[in-house]
C-alpha positions in Angstrom: -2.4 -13.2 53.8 -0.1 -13.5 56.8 4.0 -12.4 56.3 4.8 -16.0 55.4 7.2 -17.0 52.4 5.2 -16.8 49.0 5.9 -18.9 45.6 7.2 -15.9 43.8 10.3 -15.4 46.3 11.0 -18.6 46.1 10.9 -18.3 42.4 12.7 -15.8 42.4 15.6 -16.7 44.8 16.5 -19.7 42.8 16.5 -17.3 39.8 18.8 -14.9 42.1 16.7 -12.2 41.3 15.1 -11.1 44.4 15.9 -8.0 44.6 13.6 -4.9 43.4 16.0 -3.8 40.7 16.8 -7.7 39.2 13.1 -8.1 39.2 12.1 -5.1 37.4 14.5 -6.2 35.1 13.1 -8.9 34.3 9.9 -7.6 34.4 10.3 -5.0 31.9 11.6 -7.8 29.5 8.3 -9.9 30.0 6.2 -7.0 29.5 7.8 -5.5 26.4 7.1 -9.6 25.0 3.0 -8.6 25.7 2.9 -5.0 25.0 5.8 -2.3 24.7 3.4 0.4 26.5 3.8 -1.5 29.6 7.5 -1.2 30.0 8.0 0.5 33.2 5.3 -0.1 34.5 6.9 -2.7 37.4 5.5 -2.5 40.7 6.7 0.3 43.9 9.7 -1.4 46.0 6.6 -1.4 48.7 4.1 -3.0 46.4 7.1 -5.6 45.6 8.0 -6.2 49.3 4.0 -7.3 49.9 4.3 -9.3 46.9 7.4 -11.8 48.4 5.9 -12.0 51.9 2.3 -12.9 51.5 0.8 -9.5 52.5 -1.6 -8.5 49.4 -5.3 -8.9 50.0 -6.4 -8.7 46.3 -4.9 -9.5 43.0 -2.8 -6.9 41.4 -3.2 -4.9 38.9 -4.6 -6.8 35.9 -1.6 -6.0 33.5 0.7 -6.8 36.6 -1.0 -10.0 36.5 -0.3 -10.6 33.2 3.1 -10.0 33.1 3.8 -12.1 36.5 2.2 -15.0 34.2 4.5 -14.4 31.0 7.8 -14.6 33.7 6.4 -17.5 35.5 4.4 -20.1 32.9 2.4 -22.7 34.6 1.8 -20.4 37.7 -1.1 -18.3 38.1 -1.4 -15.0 40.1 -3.1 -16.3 42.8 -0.6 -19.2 43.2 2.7 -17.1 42.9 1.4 -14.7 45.9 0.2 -17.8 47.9 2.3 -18.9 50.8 5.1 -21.3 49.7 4.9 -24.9 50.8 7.7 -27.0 49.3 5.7 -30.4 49.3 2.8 -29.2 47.3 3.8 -26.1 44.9 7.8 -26.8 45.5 8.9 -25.3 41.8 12.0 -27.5 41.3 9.0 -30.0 40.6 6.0 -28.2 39.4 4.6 -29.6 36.0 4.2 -26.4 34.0 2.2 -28.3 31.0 -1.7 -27.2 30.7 -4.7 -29.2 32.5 -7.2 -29.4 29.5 -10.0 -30.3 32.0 -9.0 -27.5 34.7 -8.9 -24.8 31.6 -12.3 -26.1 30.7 -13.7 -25.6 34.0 -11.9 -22.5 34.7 -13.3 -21.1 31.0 -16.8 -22.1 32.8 -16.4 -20.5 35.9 -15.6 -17.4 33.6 -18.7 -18.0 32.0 -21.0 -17.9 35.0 -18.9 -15.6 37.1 -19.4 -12.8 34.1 -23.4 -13.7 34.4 -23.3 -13.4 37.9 -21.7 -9.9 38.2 -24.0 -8.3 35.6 -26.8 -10.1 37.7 -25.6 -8.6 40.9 -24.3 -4.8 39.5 -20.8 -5.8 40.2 -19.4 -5.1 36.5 -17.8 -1.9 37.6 -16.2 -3.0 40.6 -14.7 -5.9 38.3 -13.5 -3.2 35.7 -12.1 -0.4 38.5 -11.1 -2.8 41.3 -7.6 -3.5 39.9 -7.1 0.4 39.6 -8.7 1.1 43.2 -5.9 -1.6 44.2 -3.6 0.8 42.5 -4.5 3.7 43.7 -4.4 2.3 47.6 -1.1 0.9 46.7 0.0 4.1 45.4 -1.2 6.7 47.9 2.1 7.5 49.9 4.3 7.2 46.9 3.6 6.8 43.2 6.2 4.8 41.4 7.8 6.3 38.4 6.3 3.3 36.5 3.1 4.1 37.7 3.2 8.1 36.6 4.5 7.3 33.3 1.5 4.6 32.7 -0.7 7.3 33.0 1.0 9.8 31.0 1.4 7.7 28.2 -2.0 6.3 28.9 -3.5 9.5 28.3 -1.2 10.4 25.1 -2.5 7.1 23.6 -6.5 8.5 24.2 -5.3 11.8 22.9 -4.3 9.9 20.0 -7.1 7.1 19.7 -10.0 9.7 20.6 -9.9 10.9 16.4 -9.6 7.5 15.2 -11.8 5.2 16.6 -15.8 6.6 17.5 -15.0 9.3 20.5 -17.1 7.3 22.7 -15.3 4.3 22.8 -12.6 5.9 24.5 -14.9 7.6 27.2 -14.5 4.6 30.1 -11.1 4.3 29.7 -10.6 8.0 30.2 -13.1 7.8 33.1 -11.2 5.3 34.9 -7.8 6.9 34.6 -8.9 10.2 35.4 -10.6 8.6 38.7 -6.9 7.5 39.3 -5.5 10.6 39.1 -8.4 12.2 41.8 -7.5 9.7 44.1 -3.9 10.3 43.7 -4.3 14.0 44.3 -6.3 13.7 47.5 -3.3 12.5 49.2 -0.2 14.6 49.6 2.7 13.5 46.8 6.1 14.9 46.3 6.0 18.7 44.3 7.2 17.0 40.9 5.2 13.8 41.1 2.0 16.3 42.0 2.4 18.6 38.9 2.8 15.6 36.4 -0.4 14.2 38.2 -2.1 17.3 37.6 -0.8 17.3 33.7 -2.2 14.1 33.5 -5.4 15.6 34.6 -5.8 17.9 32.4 -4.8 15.6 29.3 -7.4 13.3 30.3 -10.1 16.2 30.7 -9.7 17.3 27.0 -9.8 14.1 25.7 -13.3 14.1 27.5 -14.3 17.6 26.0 -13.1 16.2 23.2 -15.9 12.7 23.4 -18.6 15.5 24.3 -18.4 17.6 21.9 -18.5 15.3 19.2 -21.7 14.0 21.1 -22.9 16.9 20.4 -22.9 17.4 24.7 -21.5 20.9 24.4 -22.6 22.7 28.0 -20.5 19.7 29.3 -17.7 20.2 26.8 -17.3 23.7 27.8 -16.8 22.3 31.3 -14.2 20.3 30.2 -12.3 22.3 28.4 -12.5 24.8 30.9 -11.6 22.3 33.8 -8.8 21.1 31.5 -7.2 24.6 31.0 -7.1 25.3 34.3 -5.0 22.4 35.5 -2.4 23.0 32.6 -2.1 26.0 34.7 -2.0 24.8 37.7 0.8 22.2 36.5 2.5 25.5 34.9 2.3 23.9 31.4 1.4 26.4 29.3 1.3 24.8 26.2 -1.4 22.5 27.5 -3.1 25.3 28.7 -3.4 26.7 25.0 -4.4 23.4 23.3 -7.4 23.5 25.9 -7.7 27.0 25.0 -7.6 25.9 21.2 -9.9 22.7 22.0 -12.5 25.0 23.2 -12.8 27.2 19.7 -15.0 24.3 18.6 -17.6 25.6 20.1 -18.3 28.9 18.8 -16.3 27.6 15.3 -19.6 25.4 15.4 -22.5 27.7 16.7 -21.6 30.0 13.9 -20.3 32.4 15.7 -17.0 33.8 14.4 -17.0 36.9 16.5 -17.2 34.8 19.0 -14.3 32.8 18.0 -12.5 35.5 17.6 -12.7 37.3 21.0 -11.7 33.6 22.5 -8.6 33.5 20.7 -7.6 37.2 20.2 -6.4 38.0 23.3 -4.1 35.2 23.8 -2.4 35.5 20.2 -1.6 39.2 21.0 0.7 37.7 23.3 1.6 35.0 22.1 6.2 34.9 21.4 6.4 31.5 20.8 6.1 29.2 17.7 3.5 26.1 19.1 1.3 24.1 17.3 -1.7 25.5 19.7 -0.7 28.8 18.8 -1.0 28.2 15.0 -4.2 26.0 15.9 -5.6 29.4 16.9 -4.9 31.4 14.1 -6.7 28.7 12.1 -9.8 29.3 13.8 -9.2 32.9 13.6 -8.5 32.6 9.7 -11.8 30.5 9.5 -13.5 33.1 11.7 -12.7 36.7 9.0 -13.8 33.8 6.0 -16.9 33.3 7.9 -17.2 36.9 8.2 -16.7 37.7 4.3 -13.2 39.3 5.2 -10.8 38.1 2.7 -7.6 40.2 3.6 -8.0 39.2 7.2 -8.3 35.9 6.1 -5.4 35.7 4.4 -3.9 37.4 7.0 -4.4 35.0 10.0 -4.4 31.9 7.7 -0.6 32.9 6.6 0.2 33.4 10.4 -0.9 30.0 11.1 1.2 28.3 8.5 3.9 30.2 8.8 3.6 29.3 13.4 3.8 26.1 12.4 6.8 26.1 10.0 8.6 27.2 12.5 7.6 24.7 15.4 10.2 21.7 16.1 9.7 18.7 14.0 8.5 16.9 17.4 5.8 18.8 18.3 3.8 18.0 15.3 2.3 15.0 16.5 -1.2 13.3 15.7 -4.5 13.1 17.8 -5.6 16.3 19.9 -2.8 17.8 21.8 -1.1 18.9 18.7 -1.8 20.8 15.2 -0.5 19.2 12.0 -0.1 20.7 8.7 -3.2 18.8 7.1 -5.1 20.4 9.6 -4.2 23.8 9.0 -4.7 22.9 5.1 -8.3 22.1 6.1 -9.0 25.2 7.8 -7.9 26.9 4.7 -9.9 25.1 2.7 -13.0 25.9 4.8 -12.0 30.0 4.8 -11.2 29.4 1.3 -15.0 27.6 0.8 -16.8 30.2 2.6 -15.7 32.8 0.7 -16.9 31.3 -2.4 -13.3 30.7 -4.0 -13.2 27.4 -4.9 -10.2 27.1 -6.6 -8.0 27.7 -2.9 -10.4 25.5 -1.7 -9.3 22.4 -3.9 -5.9 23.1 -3.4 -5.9 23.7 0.2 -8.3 20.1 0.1 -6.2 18.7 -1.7 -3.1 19.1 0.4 -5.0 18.1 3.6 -6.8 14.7 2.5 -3.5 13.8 0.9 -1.6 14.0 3.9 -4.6 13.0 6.2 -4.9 9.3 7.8 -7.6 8.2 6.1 -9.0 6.3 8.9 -9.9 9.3 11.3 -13.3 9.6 12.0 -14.3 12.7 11.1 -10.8 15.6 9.4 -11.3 13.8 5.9 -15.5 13.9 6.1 -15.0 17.6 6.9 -11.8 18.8 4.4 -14.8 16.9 1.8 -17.6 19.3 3.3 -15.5 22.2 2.7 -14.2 21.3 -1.1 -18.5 20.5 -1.9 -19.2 23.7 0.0 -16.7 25.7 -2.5 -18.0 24.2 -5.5 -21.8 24.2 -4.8 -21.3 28.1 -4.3 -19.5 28.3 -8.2 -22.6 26.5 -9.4 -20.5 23.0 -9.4 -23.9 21.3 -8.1 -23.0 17.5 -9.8 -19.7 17.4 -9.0 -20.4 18.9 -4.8 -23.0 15.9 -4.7 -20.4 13.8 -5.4 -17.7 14.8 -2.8 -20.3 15.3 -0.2 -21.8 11.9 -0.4 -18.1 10.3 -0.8 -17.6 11.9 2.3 -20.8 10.2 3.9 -20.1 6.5 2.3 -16.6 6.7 3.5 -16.7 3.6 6.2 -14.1 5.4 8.3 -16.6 8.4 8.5 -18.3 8.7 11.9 -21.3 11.5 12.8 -19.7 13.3 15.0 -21.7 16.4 15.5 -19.2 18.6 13.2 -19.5 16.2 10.5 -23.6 15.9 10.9 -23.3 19.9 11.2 -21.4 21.0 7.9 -23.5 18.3 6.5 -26.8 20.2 6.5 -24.5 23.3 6.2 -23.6 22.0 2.6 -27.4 20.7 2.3 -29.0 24.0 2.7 -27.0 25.7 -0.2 -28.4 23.1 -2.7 -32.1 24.1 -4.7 -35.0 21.6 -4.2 -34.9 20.5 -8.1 -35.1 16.7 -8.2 -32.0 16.4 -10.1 -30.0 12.8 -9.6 -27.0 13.8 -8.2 -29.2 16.0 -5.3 -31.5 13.1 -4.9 -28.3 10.7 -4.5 -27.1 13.0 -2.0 -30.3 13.2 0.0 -30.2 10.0 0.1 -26.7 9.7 1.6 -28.0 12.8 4.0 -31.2 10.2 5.2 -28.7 7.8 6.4 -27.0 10.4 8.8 -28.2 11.0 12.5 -29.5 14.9 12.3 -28.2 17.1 15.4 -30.3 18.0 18.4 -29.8 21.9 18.1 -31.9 21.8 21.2 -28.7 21.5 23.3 -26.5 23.4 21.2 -24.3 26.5 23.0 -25.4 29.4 23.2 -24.4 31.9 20.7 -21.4 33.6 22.6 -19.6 30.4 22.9 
């Protein structure tokens, strides 16, 4: 488009709001009406500026678009950003009410459109081109809208990753952390660089995060690894322990507590501070000595971890995986507690954890179940370990992730072959769940 006069300045001088503050104003109150994550998210003064005088090649981002639609009704993107010509689109004039036979051929241009981009491998450019506008938009100076979109972006996949299958989050993530590359290959202010880089690394352990519960743990590893070093790059160490943390999974899961433990030793000798990562890592060392049949270390480590995270600030105890809750130190317990046979600590510590739990994560509850069976098949409690175990199956919220598929056969392999009904029931249960390819497990020292 040339420089010339478009519909949203005019729009917005009979409004008296053509300025870049008086329209983010506005803007933030249209988009807190659509969704309160996209407050602050208003456009650069520069991106605004190409907006009023006609110079923007594509549409805008696709949540600009919809909040440019919620301030303006009856206007479309494409018309609001189209030079202004008072005898056609004047809007003193402009009837706002709905064209029933224009939405119906617009809904069927939709239609075809969608068939023709699958037909022609377009679907990606249609799902990144908005952020590719974005990014070129944003390459000499990202707005603060802009960074905060992407932190809070990436808090809310930190969050959603345990509650809805891991791999539904995996494009998302994809797409924002492409963002945050093409950000950082341009130089950006010191400040505006680290949080980029923070950003990063969030978005890389929620990816370790999708792969190893796909049982993708070489790539994990990577992750994680890729993920700690950017903390550290954007001096956070905090970050750079939960990515530290995250990456106990791996020899937590290849049954390798020594190797757990020479992961997370060395940092938690010099560790001052009370954070939740700390006391995350004293809950895989606790698990590690109960793995290992030592009970006074186990008590040991588990007590450090509870007592780290009684003394952590209300506020860092947050949910999804860049924090460590109580209920998830309680289901470490339990497990320490369930490999060493006692299966009293581990219904209490169980107990504690699936009460305070959200019920609808995919795989904490599944696993605090494991543990409690695991206890109770080991005291000869065969019936009643059936029970809990398959709950823990039939539970709809329940998803395989390769832990849960893991402890599992874990629990399986401590049960007889007698054809008893509550081990066929379970079998049964077991049938219905995806076994793991140990083929690309890790290697044993993690």
């Amino acid at each position: 488009m040339s420089g010339r006069l478009t519909l949203l300045k005019a729009l917005l001088m009979k409004r008296h709001q053509v300025t870049h503050r008086a329209f983010c104003l506005e803007y933030d109150k249209a988009a807190r009406s659509i969704d309160r994550s996209l407050v602050g998210s208003s456009p650069s003064k520069e991106a605004f500026n190409r907006w009023l005088n006609g110079r923007v090649r594509t549409k805008p981002h696709s949540d600009h678009c919809r909040v440019l639609e919620r301030m303006f009704p009856g206007h479309t993107v494409a018309e609001l950003l189209a030079p202004y010509d008072p005898g056609t689109n004047d809007p003193s004039t402009r009837d706002t009410r709905p064209n029933l036979q224009e939405a119906t051929t617009n809904r069927r241009e939709v239609f075809h459109l969608g068939a023709a981009t699958m037909a022609l491998g377009l679907t990606e450019s249609l799902t990144r081109g908005p952020d590719l506008l974005e990014q070129v938009l944003d390459t000499r100076n990202v707005s603060e809208g802009r960074l905060t979109y992407l932190e809070d972006a990436a808090d809310r996949l930190g969050e959603r990753v345990v509650k809805t299958p891991p791999t539904d989050s995996l494009s998302t993530t994809l797409v924002h952390l492409g963002s945050i590359r093409e950000l950082l290959a341009h130089r950006q202010p010191i400040e505006v660089q680290r949080r980029l880089v923070r950003v990063g690394a969030k978005l890389s352990l929620v990816i370790g995060e999708i792969m190893f519960c796909a049982n993708q743990w070489p790539s994990a590893r990577r992750w994680y690894t890729s993920a700690a070093r950017a903390a550290e790059e954007a001096g956070d160490r905090y970050l750079a322990d939960i990515a530290l943390a995250s990456a106990a999974y791996l020899p937590t899961y290849s049954a390798d507590p020594q190797g757990v433990l020479s992961h997370v030793m060395p940092r938690l000798e010099s560790a001052t501070n009370a954070t939740p990562a700390i006391a995350w890592m004293w809950g895989f060392a606790a698990m590690a000595h109960a793995a290992l049949g030592d009970r006074a270390a186990f008590e040991r480590t588990n007590h450090k971890s509870r007592v780290t995270l009684e003394r952590c600030a209300a506020d860092m105890l947050r949910p999804g995986i860049f924090s460590f809750q109580p209920e998830k130190q309680a289901f470490y317990e339990a497990r320490g507690w369930a490999d060493l046979g006692e299966a009293v600590g581990a219904e209490d510590a169980a107990t504690r954890a699936l009460v305070a739990f959200d019920p609808a994560l995919t795989s904490n509850p599944a696993l605090v179940r494991f543990s409690y069976a695991t206890a109770l098949a080991k005291a000869g409690q065969v019936e009643q370990a059936c029970h809990i175990a398959s709950a823990a199956i039939h539970d709809p919220h329940t998803f395989p992730t390769m832990a849960v598929v893991l402890r599992a056969h874990e629990f399986d392999a401590l049960l007889t072959r007698a054809a008893a009904p509550p081990t066929i029931q379970w079998r049964e249960a077991l049938a219905g769940l995806r076994s793991p390819d140990f083929a690309v497990a890790p290697h044993r020292n993690g």
